[in-house]
LOLO-885207 format. One record per residue (C-alpha): x, y, z; residue in one letter; chain. Coordinates in nm, 3 decimals. Each point is the difference from the previous one (the first is absolute). Example, Ala and Ser with C-alpha at 12.3 -4.5 7.8 and 13.67 -1.06 7.14 Angstrom:
BEGIN
PALO         x         y         z   aa   ch
PALO     1.230    -0.450     0.780    A    A
PALO     0.137     0.344    -0.066    S    A
***
This chain:
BEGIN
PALO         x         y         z   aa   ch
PALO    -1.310    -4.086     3.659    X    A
PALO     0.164    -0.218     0.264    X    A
PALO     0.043     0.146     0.384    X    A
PALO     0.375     0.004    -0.066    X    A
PALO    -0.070     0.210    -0.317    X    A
PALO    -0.213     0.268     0.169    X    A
PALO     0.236     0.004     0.259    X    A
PALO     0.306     0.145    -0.217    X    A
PALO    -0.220     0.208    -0.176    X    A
PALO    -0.096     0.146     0.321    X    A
PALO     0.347     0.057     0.113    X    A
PALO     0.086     0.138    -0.355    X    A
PALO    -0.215     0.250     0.032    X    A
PALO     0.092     0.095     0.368    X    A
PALO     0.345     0.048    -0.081    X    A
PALO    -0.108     0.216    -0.324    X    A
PALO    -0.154     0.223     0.254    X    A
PALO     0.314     0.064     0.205    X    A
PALO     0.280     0.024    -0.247    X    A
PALO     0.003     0.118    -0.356    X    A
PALO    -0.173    -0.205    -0.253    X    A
PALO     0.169    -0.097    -0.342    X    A
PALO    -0.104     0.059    -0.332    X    A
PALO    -0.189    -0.225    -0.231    X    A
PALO     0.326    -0.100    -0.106    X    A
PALO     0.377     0.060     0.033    X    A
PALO     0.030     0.039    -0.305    X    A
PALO    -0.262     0.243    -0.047    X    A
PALO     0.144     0.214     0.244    X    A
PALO     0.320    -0.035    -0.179    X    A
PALO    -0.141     0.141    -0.296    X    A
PALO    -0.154     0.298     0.132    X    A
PALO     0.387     0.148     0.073    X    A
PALO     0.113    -0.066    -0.393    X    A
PALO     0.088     0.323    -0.110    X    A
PALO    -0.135    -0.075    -0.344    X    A
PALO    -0.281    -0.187     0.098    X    A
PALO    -0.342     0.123    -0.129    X    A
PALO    -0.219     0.273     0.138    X    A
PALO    -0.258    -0.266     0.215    X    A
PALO     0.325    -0.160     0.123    X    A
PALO     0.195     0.313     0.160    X    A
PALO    -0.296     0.287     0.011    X    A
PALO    -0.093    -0.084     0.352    X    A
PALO     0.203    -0.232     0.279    X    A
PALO    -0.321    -0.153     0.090    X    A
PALO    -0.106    -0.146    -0.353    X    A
PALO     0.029    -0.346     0.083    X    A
PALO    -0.152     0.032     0.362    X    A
PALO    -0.329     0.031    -0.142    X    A
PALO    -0.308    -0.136     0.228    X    A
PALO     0.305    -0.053     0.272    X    A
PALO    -0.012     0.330     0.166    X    A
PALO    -0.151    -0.086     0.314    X    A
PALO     0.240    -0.318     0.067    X    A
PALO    -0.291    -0.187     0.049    X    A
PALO     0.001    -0.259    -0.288    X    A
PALO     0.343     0.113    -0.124    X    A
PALO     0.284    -0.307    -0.062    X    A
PALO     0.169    -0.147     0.274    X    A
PALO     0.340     0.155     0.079    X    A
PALO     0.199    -0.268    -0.154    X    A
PALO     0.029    -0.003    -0.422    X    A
PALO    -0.278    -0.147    -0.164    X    A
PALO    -0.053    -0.394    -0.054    X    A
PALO     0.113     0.011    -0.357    X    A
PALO     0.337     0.185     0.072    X    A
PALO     0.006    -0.231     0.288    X    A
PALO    -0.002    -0.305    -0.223    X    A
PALO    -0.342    -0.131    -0.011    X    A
PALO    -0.013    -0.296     0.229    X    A
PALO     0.188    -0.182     0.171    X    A
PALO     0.256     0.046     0.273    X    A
PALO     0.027     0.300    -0.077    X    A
PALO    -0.402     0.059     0.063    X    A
PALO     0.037    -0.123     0.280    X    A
PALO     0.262     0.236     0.096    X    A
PALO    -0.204     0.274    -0.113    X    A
PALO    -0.332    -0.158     0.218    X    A
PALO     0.251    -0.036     0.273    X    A
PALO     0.120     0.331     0.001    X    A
PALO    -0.393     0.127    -0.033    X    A
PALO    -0.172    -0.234     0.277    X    A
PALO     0.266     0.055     0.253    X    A
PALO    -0.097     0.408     0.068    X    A
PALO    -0.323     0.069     0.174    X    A
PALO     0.130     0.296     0.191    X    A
PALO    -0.270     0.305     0.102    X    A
PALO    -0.008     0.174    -0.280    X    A
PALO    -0.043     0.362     0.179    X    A
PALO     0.239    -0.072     0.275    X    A
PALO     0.290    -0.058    -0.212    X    A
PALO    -0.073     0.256    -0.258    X    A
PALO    -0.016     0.261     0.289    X    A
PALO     0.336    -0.156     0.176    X    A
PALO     0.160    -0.011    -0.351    X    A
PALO    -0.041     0.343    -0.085    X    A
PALO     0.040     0.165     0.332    X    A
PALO     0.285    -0.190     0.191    X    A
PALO     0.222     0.073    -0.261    X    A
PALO     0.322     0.156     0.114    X    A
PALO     0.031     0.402    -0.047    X    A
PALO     0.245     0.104    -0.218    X    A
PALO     0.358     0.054     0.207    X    A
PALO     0.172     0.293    -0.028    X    A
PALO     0.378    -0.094    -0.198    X    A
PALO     0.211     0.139     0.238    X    A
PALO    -0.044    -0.173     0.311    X    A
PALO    -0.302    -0.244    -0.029    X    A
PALO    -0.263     0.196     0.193    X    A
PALO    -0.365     0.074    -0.080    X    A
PALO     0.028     0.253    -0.335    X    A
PALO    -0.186     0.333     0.064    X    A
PALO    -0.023     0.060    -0.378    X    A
PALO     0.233     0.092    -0.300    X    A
PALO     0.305     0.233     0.148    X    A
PALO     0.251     0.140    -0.277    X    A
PALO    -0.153    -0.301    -0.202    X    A
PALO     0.106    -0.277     0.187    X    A
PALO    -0.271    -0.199     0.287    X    A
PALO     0.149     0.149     0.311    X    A
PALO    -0.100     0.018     0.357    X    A
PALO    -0.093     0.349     0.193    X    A
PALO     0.344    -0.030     0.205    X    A
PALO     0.213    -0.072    -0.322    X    A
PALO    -0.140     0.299    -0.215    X    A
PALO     0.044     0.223     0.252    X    A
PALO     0.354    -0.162     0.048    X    A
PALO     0.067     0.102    -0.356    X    A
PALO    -0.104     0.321    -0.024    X    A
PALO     0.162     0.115     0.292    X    A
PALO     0.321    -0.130    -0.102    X    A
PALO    -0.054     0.194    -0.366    X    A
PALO    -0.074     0.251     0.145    X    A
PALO     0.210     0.065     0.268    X    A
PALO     0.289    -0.130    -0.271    X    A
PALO     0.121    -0.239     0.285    X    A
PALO     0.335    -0.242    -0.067    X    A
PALO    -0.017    -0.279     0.215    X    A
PALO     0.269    -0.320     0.072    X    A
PALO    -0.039    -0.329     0.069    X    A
PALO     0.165    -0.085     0.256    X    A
PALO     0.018    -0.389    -0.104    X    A
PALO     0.079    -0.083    -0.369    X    A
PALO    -0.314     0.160    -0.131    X    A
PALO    -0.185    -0.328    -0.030    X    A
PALO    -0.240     0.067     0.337    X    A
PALO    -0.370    -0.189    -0.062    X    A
PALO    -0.266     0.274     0.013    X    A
PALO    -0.296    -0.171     0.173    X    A
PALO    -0.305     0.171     0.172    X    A
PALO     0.175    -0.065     0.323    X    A
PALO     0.331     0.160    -0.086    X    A
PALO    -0.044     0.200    -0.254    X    A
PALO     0.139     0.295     0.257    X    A
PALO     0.331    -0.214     0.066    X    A
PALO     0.145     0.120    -0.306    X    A
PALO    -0.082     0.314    -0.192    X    A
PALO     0.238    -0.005    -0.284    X    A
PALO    -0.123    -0.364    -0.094    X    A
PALO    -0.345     0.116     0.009    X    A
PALO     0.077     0.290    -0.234    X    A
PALO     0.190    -0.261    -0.259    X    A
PALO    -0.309    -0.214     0.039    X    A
PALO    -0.218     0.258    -0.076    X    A
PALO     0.186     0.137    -0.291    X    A
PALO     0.024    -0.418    -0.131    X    A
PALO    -0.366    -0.039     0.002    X    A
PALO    -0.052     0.304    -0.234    X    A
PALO    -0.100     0.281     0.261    X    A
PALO     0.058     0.288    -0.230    X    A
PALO     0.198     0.332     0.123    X    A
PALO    -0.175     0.242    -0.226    X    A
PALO    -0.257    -0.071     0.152    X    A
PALO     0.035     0.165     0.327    X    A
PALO     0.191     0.257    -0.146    X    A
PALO    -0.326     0.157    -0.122    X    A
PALO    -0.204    -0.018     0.296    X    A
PALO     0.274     0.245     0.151    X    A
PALO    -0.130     0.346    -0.257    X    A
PALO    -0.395     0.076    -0.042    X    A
PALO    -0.073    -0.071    -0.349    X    A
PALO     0.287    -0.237    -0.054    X    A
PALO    -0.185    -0.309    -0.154    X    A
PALO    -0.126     0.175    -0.263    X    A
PALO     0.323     0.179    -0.067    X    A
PALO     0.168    -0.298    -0.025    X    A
PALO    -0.267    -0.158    -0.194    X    A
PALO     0.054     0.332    -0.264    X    A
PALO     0.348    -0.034    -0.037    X    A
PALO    -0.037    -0.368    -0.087    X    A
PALO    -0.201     0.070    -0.237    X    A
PALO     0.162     0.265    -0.124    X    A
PALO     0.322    -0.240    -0.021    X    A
PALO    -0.164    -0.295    -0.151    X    A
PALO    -0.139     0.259    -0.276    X    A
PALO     0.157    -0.177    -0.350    X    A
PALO     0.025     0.368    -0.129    X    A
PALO     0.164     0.133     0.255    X    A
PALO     0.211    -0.302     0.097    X    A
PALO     0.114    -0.205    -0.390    X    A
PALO     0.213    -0.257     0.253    X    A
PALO    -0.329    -0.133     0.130    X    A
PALO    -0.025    -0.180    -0.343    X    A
PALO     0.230    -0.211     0.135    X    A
PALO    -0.146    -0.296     0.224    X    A
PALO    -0.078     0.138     0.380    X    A
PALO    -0.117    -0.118     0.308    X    A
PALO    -0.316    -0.069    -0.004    X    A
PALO    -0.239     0.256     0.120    X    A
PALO    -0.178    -0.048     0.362    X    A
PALO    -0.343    -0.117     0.023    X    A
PALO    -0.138     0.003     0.354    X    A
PALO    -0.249    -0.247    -0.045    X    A
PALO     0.244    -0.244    -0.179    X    A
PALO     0.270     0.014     0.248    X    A
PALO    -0.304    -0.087     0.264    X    A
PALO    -0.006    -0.321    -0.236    X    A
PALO     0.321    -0.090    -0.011    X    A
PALO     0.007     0.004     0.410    X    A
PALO    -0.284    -0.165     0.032    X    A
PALO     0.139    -0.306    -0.206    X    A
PALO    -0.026    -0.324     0.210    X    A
PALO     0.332    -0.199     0.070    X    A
PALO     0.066    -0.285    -0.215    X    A
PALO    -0.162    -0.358     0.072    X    A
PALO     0.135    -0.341    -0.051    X    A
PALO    -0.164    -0.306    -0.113    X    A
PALO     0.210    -0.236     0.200    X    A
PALO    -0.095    -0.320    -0.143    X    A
PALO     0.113    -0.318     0.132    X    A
PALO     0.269    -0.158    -0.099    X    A
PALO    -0.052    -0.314     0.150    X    A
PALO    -0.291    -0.051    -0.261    X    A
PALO     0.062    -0.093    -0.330    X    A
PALO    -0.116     0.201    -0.260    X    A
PALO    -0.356    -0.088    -0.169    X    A
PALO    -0.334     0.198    -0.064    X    A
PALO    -0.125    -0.026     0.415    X    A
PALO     0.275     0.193     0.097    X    A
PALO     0.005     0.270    -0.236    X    A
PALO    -0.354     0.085     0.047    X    A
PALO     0.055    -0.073     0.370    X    A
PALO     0.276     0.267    -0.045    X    A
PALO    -0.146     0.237    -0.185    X    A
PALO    -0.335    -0.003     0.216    X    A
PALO     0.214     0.062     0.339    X    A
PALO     0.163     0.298    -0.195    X    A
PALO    -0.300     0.161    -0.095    X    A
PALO    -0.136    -0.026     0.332    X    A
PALO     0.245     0.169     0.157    X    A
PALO     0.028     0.254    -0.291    X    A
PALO    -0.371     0.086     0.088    X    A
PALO     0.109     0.101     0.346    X    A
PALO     0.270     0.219    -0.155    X    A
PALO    -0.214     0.177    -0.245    X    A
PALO    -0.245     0.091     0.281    X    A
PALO     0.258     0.101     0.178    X    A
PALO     0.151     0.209    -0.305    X    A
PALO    -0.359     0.151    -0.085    X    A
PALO    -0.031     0.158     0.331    X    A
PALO     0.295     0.215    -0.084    X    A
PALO    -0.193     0.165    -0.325    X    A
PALO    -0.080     0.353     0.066    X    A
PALO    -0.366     0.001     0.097    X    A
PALO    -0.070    -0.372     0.020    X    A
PALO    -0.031    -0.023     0.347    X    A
PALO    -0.250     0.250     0.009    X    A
PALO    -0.255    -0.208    -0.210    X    A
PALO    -0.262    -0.221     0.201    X    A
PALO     0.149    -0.341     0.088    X    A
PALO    -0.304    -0.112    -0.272    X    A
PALO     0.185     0.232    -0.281    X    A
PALO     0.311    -0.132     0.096    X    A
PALO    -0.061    -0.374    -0.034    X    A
PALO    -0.166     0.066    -0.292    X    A
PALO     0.307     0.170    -0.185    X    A
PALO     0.182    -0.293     0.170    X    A
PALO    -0.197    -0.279    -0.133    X    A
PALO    -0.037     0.106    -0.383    X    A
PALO     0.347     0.102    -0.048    X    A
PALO     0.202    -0.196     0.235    X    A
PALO     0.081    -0.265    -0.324    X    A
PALO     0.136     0.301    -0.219    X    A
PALO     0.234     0.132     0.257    X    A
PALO     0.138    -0.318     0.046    X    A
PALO     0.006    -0.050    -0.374    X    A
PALO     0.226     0.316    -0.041    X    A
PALO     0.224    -0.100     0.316    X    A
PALO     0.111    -0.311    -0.215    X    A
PALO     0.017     0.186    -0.326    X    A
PALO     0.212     0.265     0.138    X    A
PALO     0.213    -0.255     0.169    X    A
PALO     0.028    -0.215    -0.286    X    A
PALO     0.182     0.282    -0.260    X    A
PALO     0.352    -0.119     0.033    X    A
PALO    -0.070    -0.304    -0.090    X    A
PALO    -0.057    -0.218    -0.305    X    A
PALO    -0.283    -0.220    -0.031    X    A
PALO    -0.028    -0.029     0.367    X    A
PALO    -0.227     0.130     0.257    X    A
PALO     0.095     0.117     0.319    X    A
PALO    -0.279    -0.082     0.270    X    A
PALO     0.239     0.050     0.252    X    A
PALO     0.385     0.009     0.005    X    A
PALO     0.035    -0.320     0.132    X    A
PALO    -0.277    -0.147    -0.221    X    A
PALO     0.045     0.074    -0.384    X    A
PALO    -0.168    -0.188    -0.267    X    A
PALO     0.077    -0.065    -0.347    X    A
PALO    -0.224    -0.195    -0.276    X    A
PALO     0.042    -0.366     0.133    X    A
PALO    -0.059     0.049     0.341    X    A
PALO    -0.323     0.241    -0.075    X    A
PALO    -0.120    -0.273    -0.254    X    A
PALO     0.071    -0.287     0.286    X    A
PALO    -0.228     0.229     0.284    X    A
PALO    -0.306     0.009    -0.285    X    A
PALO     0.104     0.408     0.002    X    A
PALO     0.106     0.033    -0.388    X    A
PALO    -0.234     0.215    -0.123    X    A
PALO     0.054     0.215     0.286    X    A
PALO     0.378     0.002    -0.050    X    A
PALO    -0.056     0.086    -0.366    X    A
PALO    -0.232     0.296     0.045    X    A
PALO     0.201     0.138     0.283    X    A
PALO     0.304     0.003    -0.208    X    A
PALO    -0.178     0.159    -0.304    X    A
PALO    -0.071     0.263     0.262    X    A
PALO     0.389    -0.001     0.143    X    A
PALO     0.116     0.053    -0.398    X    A
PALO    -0.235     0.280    -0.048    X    A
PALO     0.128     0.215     0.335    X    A
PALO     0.352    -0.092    -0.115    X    A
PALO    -0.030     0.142    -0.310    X    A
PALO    -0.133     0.318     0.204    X    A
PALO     0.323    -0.010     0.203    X    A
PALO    -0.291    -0.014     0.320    X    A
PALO     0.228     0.191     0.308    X    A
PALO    -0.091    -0.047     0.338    X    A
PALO    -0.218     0.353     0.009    X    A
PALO    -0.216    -0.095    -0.225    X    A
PALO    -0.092    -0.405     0.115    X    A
PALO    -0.100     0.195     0.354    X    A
PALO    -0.179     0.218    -0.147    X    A
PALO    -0.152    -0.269    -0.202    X    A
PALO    -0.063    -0.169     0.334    X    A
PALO    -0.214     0.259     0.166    X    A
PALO    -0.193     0.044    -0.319    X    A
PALO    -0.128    -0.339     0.020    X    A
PALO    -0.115     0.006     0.322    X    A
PALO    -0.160     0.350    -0.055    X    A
PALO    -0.179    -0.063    -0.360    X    A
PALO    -0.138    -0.350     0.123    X    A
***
């Protein structure tokens, strides 16, 4: 082995250590989300991660060399890509998983105390709320009831506030209860008691759908959308696809720590724990991301909303048999009309089952 070859595989396996380390392949990890894949493929999120646990001698981060194309320029990319990270491994684990901003409360962008009338609020807005419930207080706006509620003036207008409370989902009913001992579970019997099918034959008839604390929590804690941005001063060609697609999942990886910090009872796990759910299941997530993205469309998949890829441009980037087994995967949630409840759930079940 040549100096420069020990040298990549040293970096290799520094990065490994500090972010999340792939599968054996992509299309592996495709396979173990196929609905009607076989009981080895989809009995346990970690199946293909075998011998990888540790992230010591797991795959770089960046898709194997036969996805990748071989050799070539597009090795080189790949060795490129590899040889150019030799970042502390420990140091930027740590930074990654603890600088990571705190989730803000909805209303007006300051530090969340928790879940308030299930939406991420601060202290200062859920009391804000409940006194106004409470108190059944009417207020005016004494501009055109467009005022920006910001942690600095979210006292400058009170009957903004209260719209922008109600417009993130802070829910009424909520603080309605707290007001008579016992309330909750009244309330919670007289649901129940309504959403009885003997007592109540119009609930045949498609409903909302009922509340799931847990879910909701998911649905908050749902990252904003990224964008590939590629450059359109280069011209198309395998390079800049994979050159693409590798700045995108870097920046996904950031996200998805981000995102996993938000799951009920995963910041309480040792940072060890945590980068190992990280590492084996970081692929999958991002996997599911693209199939749930992807529905709409036909015979396309949507990496990003600026960056969609049919058959000809995956079979240009050396990605085809990726492209084919993530569609086979779309078709199969289609045809399971997959809603947005279920592909977060989904989410958090890979990272807790790998």
């Amino acid at each position: 082995m040549s100096n420069k070859d020990r040298h990549i595989d040293s970096s290799c396996s520094s990065f490994i250590k500090t972010e999340p380390s792939s599968p054996a392949s992509l299309t592996d990890s495709v396979n173990h989300h196929s609905p009607g894949g076989s009981s080895d493929a989809s009995g346990s999120y970690s199946s293909t991660m075998n011998g990888h646990q540790n992230g010591l001698d797991s795959p770089p981060l960046y898709p194997s060399a036969p996805i990748l194309g071989g050799s070539g320029p597009v090795r080189k990319l790949y060795d490129d890509c590899s040889s150019t990270i030799v970042e502390d491994p420990q140091t930027k684990c740590e930074y990654m998983l603890n600088s990571m901003p705190k989730r803000l409360c909805l209303v007006c962008g300051d530090i969340a105390s928790g879940y308030h009338y299930g939406v991420a609020s601060c202290e200062a807005c859920k009391a804000f709320f409940k006194r106004t419930i409470q108190g059944n207080i009417e207020y005016s706006c004494p501009a055109t009831n467009e005022c920006e509620i910001t942690k600095r003036r979210r006292k400058s207008c009170q009957a903004c506030r209260f719209m922008k409370c109600l417009k993130v989902g802070m829910l009424k009913e909520g603080v309605r209860l707290d007001r008579v001992r016992g309330g909750r579970q009244k309330y919670k019997r007289r649901i129940d008691a309504e959403n009885s099918p003997y007592l109540n034959p119009q609930l045949v008839q498609p409903a909302k759908k009922p509340y799931n604390k847990i879910v909701s929590h998911l649905l908050v804690a749902e990252p904003e959308k990224i964008y590939a941005m590629p450059d359109p001063t280069v011209p198309d060609s395998d390079i800049k696809a994979l050159t693409t697609l590798c700045d995108l999942a870097d920046r996904e990886l950031v996200v998805i720590i981000g995102w996993a910090k938000h799951i009920p009872g995963f910041s309480t796990l040792s940072l060890a724990d945590q980068m190992s759910l990280l590492q084996s299941a970081w692929m999958e997530i991002l996997i599911l991301g693209v199939v749930y993205r992807s529905l709409s469309f036909e015979d396309e998949l949507v990496y990003a909303d600026d960056y969609i890829m049919d058959e000809d441009q995956s079979k240009l980037a050396g990605l085809l048999d990726l492209n084919n087994a993530i569609l086979q995967l779309v078709k199969k949630y289609k045809s399971m009309k997959l809603e947005k409840e279920e592909f977060v759930t989904l989410k958090a079940i890979a990272l807790a089952n790998s």
